[in-house]
C-alpha positions in Angstrom: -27.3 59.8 -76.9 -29.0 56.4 -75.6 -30.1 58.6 -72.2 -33.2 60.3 -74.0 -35.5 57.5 -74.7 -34.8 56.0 -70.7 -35.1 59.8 -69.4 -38.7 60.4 -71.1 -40.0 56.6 -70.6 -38.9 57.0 -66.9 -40.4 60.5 -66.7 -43.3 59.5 -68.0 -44.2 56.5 -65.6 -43.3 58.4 -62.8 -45.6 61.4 -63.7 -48.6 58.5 -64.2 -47.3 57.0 -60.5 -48.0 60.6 -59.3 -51.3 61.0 -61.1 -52.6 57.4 -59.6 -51.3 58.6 -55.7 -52.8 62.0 -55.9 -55.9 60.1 -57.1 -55.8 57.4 -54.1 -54.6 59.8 -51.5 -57.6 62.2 -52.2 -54.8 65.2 -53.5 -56.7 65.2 -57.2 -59.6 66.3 -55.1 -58.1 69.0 -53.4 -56.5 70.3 -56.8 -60.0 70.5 -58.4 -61.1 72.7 -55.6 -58.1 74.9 -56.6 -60.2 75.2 -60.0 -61.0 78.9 -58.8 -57.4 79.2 -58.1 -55.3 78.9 -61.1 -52.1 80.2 -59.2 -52.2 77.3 -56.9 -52.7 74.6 -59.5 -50.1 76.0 -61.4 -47.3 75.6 -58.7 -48.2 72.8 -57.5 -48.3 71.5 -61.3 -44.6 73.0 -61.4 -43.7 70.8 -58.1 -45.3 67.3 -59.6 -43.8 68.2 -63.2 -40.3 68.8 -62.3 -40.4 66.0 -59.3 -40.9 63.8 -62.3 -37.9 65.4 -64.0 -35.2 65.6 -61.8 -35.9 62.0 -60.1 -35.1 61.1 -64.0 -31.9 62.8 -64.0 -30.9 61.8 -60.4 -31.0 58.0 -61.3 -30.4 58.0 -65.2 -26.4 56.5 -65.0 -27.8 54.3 -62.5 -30.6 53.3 -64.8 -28.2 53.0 -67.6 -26.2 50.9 -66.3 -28.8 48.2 -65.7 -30.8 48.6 -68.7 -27.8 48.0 -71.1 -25.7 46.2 -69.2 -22.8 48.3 -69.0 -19.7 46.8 -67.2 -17.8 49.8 -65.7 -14.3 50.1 -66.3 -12.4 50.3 -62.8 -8.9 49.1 -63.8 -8.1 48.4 -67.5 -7.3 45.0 -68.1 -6.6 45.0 -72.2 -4.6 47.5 -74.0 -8.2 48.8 -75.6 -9.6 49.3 -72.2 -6.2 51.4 -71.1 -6.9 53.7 -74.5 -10.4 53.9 -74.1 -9.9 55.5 -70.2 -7.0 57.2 -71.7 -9.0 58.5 -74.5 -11.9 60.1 -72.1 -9.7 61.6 -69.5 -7.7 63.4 -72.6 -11.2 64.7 -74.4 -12.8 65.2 -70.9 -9.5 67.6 -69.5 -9.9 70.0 -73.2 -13.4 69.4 -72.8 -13.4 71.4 -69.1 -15.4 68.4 -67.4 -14.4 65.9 -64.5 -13.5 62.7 -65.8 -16.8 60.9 -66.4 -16.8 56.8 -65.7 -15.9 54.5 -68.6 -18.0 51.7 -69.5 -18.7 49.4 -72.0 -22.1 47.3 -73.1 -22.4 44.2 -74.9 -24.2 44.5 -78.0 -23.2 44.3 -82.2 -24.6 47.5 -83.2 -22.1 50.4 -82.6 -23.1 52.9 -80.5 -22.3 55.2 -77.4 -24.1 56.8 -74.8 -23.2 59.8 -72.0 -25.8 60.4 -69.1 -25.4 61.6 -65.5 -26.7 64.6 -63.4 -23.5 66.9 -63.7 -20.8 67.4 -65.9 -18.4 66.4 -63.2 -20.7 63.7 -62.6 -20.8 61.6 -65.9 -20.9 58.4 -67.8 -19.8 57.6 -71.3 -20.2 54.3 -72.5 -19.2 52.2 -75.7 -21.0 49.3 -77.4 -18.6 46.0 -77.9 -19.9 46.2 -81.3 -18.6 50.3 -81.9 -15.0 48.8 -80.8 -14.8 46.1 -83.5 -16.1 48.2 -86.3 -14.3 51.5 -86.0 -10.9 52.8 -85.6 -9.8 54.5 -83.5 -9.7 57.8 -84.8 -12.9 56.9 -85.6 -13.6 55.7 -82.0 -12.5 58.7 -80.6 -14.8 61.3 -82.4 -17.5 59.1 -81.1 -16.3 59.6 -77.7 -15.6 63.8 -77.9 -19.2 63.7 -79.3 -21.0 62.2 -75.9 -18.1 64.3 -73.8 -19.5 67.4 -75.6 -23.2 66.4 -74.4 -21.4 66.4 -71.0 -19.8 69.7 -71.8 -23.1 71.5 -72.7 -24.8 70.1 -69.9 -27.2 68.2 -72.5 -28.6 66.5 -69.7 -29.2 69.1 -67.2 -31.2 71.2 -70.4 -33.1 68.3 -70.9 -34.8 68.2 -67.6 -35.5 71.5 -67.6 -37.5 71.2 -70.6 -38.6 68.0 -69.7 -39.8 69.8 -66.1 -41.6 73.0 -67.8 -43.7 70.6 -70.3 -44.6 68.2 -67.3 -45.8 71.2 -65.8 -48.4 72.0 -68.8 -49.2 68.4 -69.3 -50.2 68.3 -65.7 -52.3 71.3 -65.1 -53.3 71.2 -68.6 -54.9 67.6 -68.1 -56.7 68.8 -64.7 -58.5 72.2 -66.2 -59.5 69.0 -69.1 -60.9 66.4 -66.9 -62.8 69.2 -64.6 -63.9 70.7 -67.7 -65.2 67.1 -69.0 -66.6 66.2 -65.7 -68.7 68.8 -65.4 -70.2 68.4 -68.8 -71.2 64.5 -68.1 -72.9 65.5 -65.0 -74.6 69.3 -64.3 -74.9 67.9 -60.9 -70.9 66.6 -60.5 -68.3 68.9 -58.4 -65.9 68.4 -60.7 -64.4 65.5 -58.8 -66.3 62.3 -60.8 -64.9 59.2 -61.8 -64.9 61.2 -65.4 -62.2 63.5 -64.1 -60.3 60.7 -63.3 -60.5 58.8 -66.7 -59.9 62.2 -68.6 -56.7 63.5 -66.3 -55.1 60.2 -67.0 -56.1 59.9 -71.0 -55.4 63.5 -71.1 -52.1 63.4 -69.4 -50.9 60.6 -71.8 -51.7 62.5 -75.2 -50.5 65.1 -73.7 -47.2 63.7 -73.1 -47.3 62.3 -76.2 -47.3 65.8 -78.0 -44.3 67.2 -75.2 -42.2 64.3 -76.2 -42.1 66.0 -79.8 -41.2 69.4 -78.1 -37.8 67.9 -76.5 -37.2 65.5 -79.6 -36.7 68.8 -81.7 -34.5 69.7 -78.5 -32.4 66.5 -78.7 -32.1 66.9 -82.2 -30.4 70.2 -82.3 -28.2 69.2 -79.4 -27.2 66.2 -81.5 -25.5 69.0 -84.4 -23.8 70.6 -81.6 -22.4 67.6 -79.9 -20.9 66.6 -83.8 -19.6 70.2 -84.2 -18.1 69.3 -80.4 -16.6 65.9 -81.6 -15.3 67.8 -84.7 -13.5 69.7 -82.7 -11.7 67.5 -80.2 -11.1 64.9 -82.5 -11.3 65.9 -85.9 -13.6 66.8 -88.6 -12.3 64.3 -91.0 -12.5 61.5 -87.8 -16.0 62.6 -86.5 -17.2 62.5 -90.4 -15.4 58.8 -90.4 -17.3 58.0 -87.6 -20.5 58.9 -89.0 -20.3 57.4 -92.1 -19.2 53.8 -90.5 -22.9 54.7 -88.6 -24.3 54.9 -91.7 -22.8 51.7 -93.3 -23.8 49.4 -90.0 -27.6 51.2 -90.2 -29.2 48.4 -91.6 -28.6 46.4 -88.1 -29.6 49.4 -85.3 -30.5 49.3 -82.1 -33.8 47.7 -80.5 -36.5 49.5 -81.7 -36.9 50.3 -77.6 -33.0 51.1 -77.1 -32.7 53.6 -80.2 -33.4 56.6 -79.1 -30.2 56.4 -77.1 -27.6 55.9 -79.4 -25.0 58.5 -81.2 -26.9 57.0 -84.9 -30.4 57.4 -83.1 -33.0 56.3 -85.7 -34.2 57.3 -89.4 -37.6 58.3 -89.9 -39.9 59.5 -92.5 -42.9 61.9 -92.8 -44.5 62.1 -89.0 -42.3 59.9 -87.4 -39.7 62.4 -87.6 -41.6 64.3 -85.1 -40.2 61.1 -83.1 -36.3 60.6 -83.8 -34.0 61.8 -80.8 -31.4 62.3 -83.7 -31.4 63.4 -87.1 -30.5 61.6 -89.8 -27.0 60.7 -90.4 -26.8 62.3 -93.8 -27.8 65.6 -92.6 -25.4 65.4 -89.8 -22.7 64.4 -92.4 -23.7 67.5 -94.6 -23.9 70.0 -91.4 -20.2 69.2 -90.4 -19.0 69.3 -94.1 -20.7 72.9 -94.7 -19.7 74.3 -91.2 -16.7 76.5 -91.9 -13.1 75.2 -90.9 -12.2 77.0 -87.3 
Protein backbone atom coordinates (compact mmCIF):
# COMPACT_ATOMS: atom_id res chain seq x y z
CA UNK A 1 0.00 0.00 0.00
CA UNK A 2 2.91 2.49 -0.98
CA UNK A 3 -0.02 5.12 -2.33
CA UNK A 4 -0.97 6.38 1.36
CA UNK A 5 2.08 8.17 2.39
CA UNK A 6 2.35 10.09 -1.47
CA UNK A 7 -1.69 10.64 -1.23
CA UNK A 8 -1.49 12.51 2.28
CA UNK A 9 2.09 14.28 1.60
CA UNK A 10 0.52 15.45 -1.76
CA UNK A 11 -2.76 16.37 -0.05
CA UNK A 12 -1.20 18.12 2.35
CA UNK A 13 1.06 20.56 0.21
CA UNK A 14 -1.60 21.23 -1.91
CA UNK A 15 -4.03 22.18 0.91
CA UNK A 16 -0.97 24.77 2.24
CA UNK A 17 -0.68 25.91 -1.73
CA UNK A 18 -4.42 26.77 -1.31
CA UNK A 19 -4.08 28.42 2.13
CA UNK A 20 -0.98 30.73 0.77
CA UNK A 21 -3.35 31.71 -2.65
CA UNK A 22 -6.43 32.48 -0.76
CA UNK A 23 -4.04 34.55 1.47
CA UNK A 24 -2.31 36.51 -1.66
CA UNK A 25 -5.44 36.69 -3.65
CA UNK A 26 -7.34 38.44 -0.69
CA UNK A 27 -9.97 35.09 -0.55
CA UNK A 28 -8.85 34.54 3.37
CA UNK A 29 -10.29 37.96 3.83
CA UNK A 30 -13.42 37.38 2.34
CA UNK A 31 -13.79 34.07 4.40
CA UNK A 32 -13.33 35.91 7.65
CA UNK A 33 -16.07 38.17 6.83
CA UNK A 34 -18.12 34.89 6.38
CA UNK A 35 -17.28 34.65 10.34
CA UNK A 36 -21.11 35.53 10.85
CA UNK A 37 -21.85 33.02 8.34
CA UNK A 38 -20.86 29.61 9.40
CA UNK A 39 -22.83 27.94 6.42
CA UNK A 40 -20.76 29.71 3.86
CA UNK A 41 -17.42 28.94 5.44
CA UNK A 42 -18.38 25.55 5.83
CA UNK A 43 -19.01 24.92 1.97
CA UNK A 44 -16.60 26.64 0.77
CA UNK A 45 -14.25 24.62 3.42
CA UNK A 46 -15.89 21.42 1.72
CA UNK A 47 -14.81 22.79 -1.93
CA UNK A 48 -10.98 23.70 -0.80
CA UNK A 49 -10.85 20.29 1.34
CA UNK A 50 -11.96 17.84 -1.21
CA UNK A 51 -10.09 20.01 -4.20
CA UNK A 52 -7.09 18.96 -2.22
CA UNK A 53 -8.36 15.36 -2.22
CA UNK A 54 -9.34 14.43 -5.38
CA UNK A 55 -6.36 16.31 -7.30
CA UNK A 56 -4.42 13.55 -4.98
CA UNK A 57 -6.25 10.73 -6.41
CA UNK A 58 -6.48 12.16 -10.02
CA UNK A 59 -2.50 12.14 -10.32
CA UNK A 60 -1.48 9.41 -7.72
CA UNK A 61 -0.35 6.49 -10.59
CA UNK A 62 1.12 9.25 -12.25
CA UNK A 63 2.92 10.32 -9.11
CA UNK A 64 3.84 6.82 -8.43
CA UNK A 65 5.36 6.17 -11.21
CA UNK A 66 7.95 8.89 -10.91
CA UNK A 67 8.50 8.81 -7.36
CA UNK A 68 9.63 5.06 -7.39
CA UNK A 69 10.64 4.66 -10.59
CA UNK A 70 8.32 2.13 -11.83
CA UNK A 71 9.02 0.91 -15.41
CA UNK A 72 5.64 -0.11 -16.85
CA UNK A 73 5.22 -3.39 -18.32
CA UNK A 74 3.92 -2.91 -22.07
CA UNK A 75 5.14 -6.20 -23.62
CA UNK A 76 6.80 -8.85 -21.48
CA UNK A 77 10.10 -9.51 -22.44
CA UNK A 78 11.28 -12.44 -19.71
CA UNK A 79 9.34 -15.40 -18.75
CA UNK A 80 8.76 -13.52 -15.10
CA UNK A 81 7.37 -10.50 -16.69
CA UNK A 82 4.81 -12.92 -18.96
CA UNK A 83 3.73 -14.50 -15.33
CA UNK A 84 3.65 -11.49 -13.59
CA UNK A 85 0.93 -9.81 -16.36
CA UNK A 86 -0.51 -13.18 -16.49
CA UNK A 87 -0.77 -13.32 -12.84
CA UNK A 88 -2.74 -9.82 -12.51
CA UNK A 89 -5.07 -10.24 -15.39
CA UNK A 90 -6.13 -13.84 -13.66
CA UNK A 91 -6.52 -12.16 -9.94
CA UNK A 92 -7.95 -8.96 -11.54
CA UNK A 93 -10.88 -11.14 -13.83
CA UNK A 94 -12.02 -13.21 -10.13
CA UNK A 95 -11.35 -10.03 -8.55
CA UNK A 96 -14.30 -8.10 -10.89
CA UNK A 97 -11.80 -5.14 -11.84
CA UNK A 98 -10.29 -4.05 -15.28
CA UNK A 99 -7.01 -5.15 -15.74
CA UNK A 100 -4.87 -2.65 -13.87
CA UNK A 101 -1.15 -1.77 -15.49
CA UNK A 102 1.83 -3.88 -14.45
CA UNK A 103 4.93 -2.33 -13.31
CA UNK A 104 7.88 -3.05 -11.59
CA UNK A 105 10.47 -0.59 -9.38
CA UNK A 106 13.98 -1.09 -8.68
CA UNK A 107 14.67 -1.43 -5.13
CA UNK A 108 15.98 -4.66 -2.56
CA UNK A 109 13.32 -4.40 -0.10
CA UNK A 110 10.26 -6.44 -1.23
CA UNK A 111 7.34 -4.64 -1.59
CA UNK A 112 4.14 -3.83 -3.83
CA UNK A 113 2.03 -1.06 -4.33
CA UNK A 114 -1.72 -0.52 -6.08
CA UNK A 115 -2.91 3.15 -6.71
CA UNK A 116 -5.13 4.78 -9.36
CA UNK A 117 -8.60 6.69 -9.41
CA UNK A 118 -10.84 3.66 -10.35
CA UNK A 119 -10.93 0.16 -10.07
CA UNK A 120 -10.86 -0.14 -13.88
CA UNK A 121 -8.38 2.36 -13.74
CA UNK A 122 -5.39 0.79 -11.71
CA UNK A 123 -1.74 0.14 -11.12
CA UNK A 124 -0.04 -2.65 -9.30
CA UNK A 125 3.51 -2.59 -8.98
CA UNK A 126 6.34 -5.04 -7.71
CA UNK A 127 9.71 -4.19 -6.17
CA UNK A 128 12.79 -6.05 -8.02
CA UNK A 129 13.69 -7.01 -4.67
CA UNK A 130 9.88 -8.84 -3.80
CA UNK A 131 10.77 -10.99 -7.17
CA UNK A 132 14.03 -12.41 -5.96
CA UNK A 133 12.99 -13.17 -2.52
CA UNK A 134 9.63 -14.85 -2.84
CA UNK A 135 8.00 -17.55 -4.77
CA UNK A 136 5.65 -17.41 -6.58
CA UNK A 137 2.89 -18.62 -4.68
CA UNK A 138 4.20 -16.33 -2.48
CA UNK A 139 4.35 -13.61 -5.16
CA UNK A 140 1.05 -14.03 -6.06
CA UNK A 141 -0.75 -13.49 -2.58
CA UNK A 142 1.21 -10.32 -2.64
CA UNK A 143 -0.42 -9.38 -5.83
CA UNK A 144 -4.38 -10.57 -4.90
CA UNK A 145 -3.58 -8.40 -1.77
CA UNK A 146 -3.08 -4.86 -3.78
CA UNK A 147 -5.89 -6.18 -6.47
CA UNK A 148 -8.18 -6.45 -3.42
CA UNK A 149 -7.36 -2.66 -2.49
CA UNK A 150 -8.42 -2.10 -6.15
CA UNK A 151 -11.51 -4.27 -5.56
CA UNK A 152 -12.73 -2.33 -2.48
CA UNK A 153 -12.05 0.78 -4.03
CA UNK A 154 -9.30 1.44 -1.14
CA UNK A 155 -8.40 4.41 -2.97
CA UNK A 156 -11.60 6.02 -3.75
CA UNK A 157 -12.51 5.58 0.45
CA UNK A 158 -9.53 7.18 1.07
CA UNK A 159 -10.16 10.47 -0.48
CA UNK A 160 -13.32 10.64 0.86
CA UNK A 161 -11.99 10.65 4.19
CA UNK A 162 -9.19 12.37 3.24
CA UNK A 163 -11.86 15.21 1.75
CA UNK A 164 -14.22 15.34 4.92
CA UNK A 165 -11.13 15.83 7.43
CA UNK A 166 -9.59 18.58 4.92
CA UNK A 167 -12.82 20.08 5.32
CA UNK A 168 -12.49 20.33 9.37
CA UNK A 169 -8.88 21.14 9.15
CA UNK A 170 -9.74 24.08 6.98
CA UNK A 171 -12.71 25.70 8.58
CA UNK A 172 -11.51 24.55 11.82
CA UNK A 173 -8.10 26.56 11.40
CA UNK A 174 -10.13 29.85 10.13
CA UNK A 175 -12.73 30.06 13.26
CA UNK A 176 -8.79 29.50 15.20
CA UNK A 177 -6.88 32.26 13.60
CA UNK A 178 -10.04 34.74 13.72
CA UNK A 179 -10.51 33.75 17.11
CA UNK A 180 -6.63 34.43 17.95
CA UNK A 181 -6.59 37.54 15.93
CA UNK A 182 -9.01 39.17 17.62
CA UNK A 183 -7.59 38.44 21.00
CA UNK A 184 -4.03 40.13 20.00
CA UNK A 185 -5.67 43.19 18.89
CA UNK A 186 -9.45 44.52 20.31
CA UNK A 187 -9.09 46.89 17.57
CA UNK A 188 -8.17 44.01 14.56
CA UNK A 189 -11.17 42.81 12.04
CA UNK A 190 -10.20 39.62 12.32
CA UNK A 191 -8.07 39.81 9.18
CA UNK A 192 -4.30 40.59 10.89
CA UNK A 193 -1.22 39.26 10.08
CA UNK A 194 -2.10 36.93 13.35
CA UNK A 195 -4.76 35.22 11.41
CA UNK A 196 -2.52 34.45 8.91
CA UNK A 197 0.28 32.92 11.14
CA UNK A 198 -2.41 30.97 13.14
CA UNK A 199 -4.59 29.50 9.98
CA UNK A 200 -1.27 28.19 8.67
CA UNK A 201 0.24 26.72 12.19
CA UNK A 202 -3.27 25.67 12.88
CA UNK A 203 -3.85 24.01 9.60
CA UNK A 204 -0.64 21.94 9.98
CA UNK A 205 -1.44 20.51 13.56
CA UNK A 206 -4.38 20.06 12.45
CA UNK A 207 -3.43 17.89 9.67
CA UNK A 208 -1.23 16.37 11.76
CA UNK A 209 -4.09 14.92 14.07
CA UNK A 210 -6.39 13.97 10.56
CA UNK A 211 -3.50 12.01 9.33
CA UNK A 212 -4.04 9.65 12.56
CA UNK A 213 -7.86 9.46 11.62
CA UNK A 214 -7.14 7.80 8.00
CA UNK A 215 -3.96 5.85 9.34
CA UNK A 216 -6.53 3.84 11.60
CA UNK A 217 -8.51 3.73 8.13
CA UNK A 218 -5.55 2.31 6.21
CA UNK A 219 -4.96 0.03 8.81
CA UNK A 220 -8.19 -1.78 8.83
CA UNK A 221 -8.23 -1.80 5.05
CA UNK A 222 -4.83 -3.46 5.26
CA UNK A 223 -6.75 -6.76 7.21
CA UNK A 224 -9.19 -6.80 4.51
CA UNK A 225 -6.98 -6.61 1.59
CA UNK A 226 -5.03 -9.88 3.48
CA UNK A 227 -8.39 -11.56 3.98
CA UNK A 228 -8.71 -10.56 -0.09
CA UNK A 229 -5.26 -12.08 -0.85
CA UNK A 230 -6.29 -15.15 1.20
CA UNK A 231 -8.82 -15.67 -0.85
CA UNK A 232 -7.56 -15.40 -4.41
CA UNK A 233 -4.39 -16.95 -3.71
CA UNK A 234 -4.43 -18.81 -0.71
CA UNK A 235 -4.29 -18.58 2.94
CA UNK A 236 -1.35 -20.79 3.34
CA UNK A 237 0.45 -18.47 0.29
CA UNK A 238 -0.71 -15.03 1.61
CA UNK A 239 0.62 -16.21 5.25
CA UNK A 240 4.01 -17.27 3.23
CA UNK A 241 4.11 -14.06 1.95
CA UNK A 242 3.84 -12.38 5.07
CA UNK A 243 6.20 -14.15 6.93
CA UNK A 244 9.05 -13.71 4.12
CA UNK A 245 7.90 -9.70 5.06
CA UNK A 246 8.74 -10.30 8.26
CA UNK A 247 12.06 -12.12 7.73
CA UNK A 248 13.40 -9.17 5.13
CA UNK A 249 12.05 -6.35 8.00
CA UNK A 250 15.23 -5.58 9.29
CA UNK A 251 16.07 -3.83 5.71
CA UNK A 252 12.54 -1.78 4.92
CA UNK A 253 11.72 0.76 2.97
CA UNK A 254 13.02 4.60 3.20
CA UNK A 255 11.87 5.85 6.20
CA UNK A 256 9.95 8.41 3.50
CA UNK A 257 8.77 5.50 1.03
CA UNK A 258 7.25 3.23 3.95
CA UNK A 259 4.04 4.04 4.33
CA UNK A 260 3.51 2.63 0.91
CA UNK A 261 4.44 -0.76 1.06
CA UNK A 262 2.26 -4.18 1.63
CA UNK A 263 4.89 -4.60 5.19
CA UNK A 264 4.29 -0.76 5.87
CA UNK A 265 6.24 -0.03 9.08
CA UNK A 266 6.48 -1.26 12.86
CA UNK A 267 5.84 1.15 15.53
CA UNK A 268 5.67 1.32 19.17
CA UNK A 269 3.65 3.31 21.79
CA UNK A 270 2.44 6.72 19.92
CA UNK A 271 3.95 6.18 16.79
CA UNK A 272 1.43 3.65 16.15
CA UNK A 273 -0.98 6.38 15.80
CA UNK A 274 1.37 6.75 12.55
CA UNK A 275 1.79 3.22 10.77
CA UNK A 276 -0.32 2.97 7.45
CA UNK A 277 -0.16 -0.87 8.33
CA UNK A 278 -0.20 -2.93 11.19
CA UNK A 279 2.22 -4.99 12.24
CA UNK A 280 2.99 -8.08 10.44
CA UNK A 281 2.41 -10.41 13.34
CA UNK A 282 -1.03 -9.25 13.95
CA UNK A 283 -1.78 -9.56 10.35
CA UNK A 284 -0.29 -13.17 10.54
CA UNK A 285 -2.50 -13.96 13.57
CA UNK A 286 -5.87 -12.25 11.91
CA UNK A 287 -5.58 -14.55 8.77
CA UNK A 288 -4.70 -17.68 10.94
CA UNK A 289 -7.83 -17.00 13.40
CA UNK A 290 -10.26 -15.99 10.50
CA UNK A 291 -12.40 -19.09 10.00
CA UNK A 292 -11.69 -21.30 6.69
CA UNK A 293 -14.54 -20.15 3.99
Amino acid sequence: MKRIFLLILTNLAIMLVISIVAQVTGLNAWLVRQGGSLESLLVLSAFFGFSGSFISLAISKWLAIRAMGVQLIQQPTSPTEQWLVETVRRLATQAGVGMPQVGVFDSPQPNAFATGPRRDNALVAVSTGLLSSMNRDQVEAVLGHEITHVANGDMVTLTLIQGVVNTFVFFLSRIIGNIVDRSVSRDSDGEGMAYFVTVIVSQLVLGILATIIVMWFSRRREFRADAGGAALAGRERMIGALQSLQRAHDEPLPSHMSAFGISGGEGRSWTRLFMSHPPLEERIAALRSAPHA
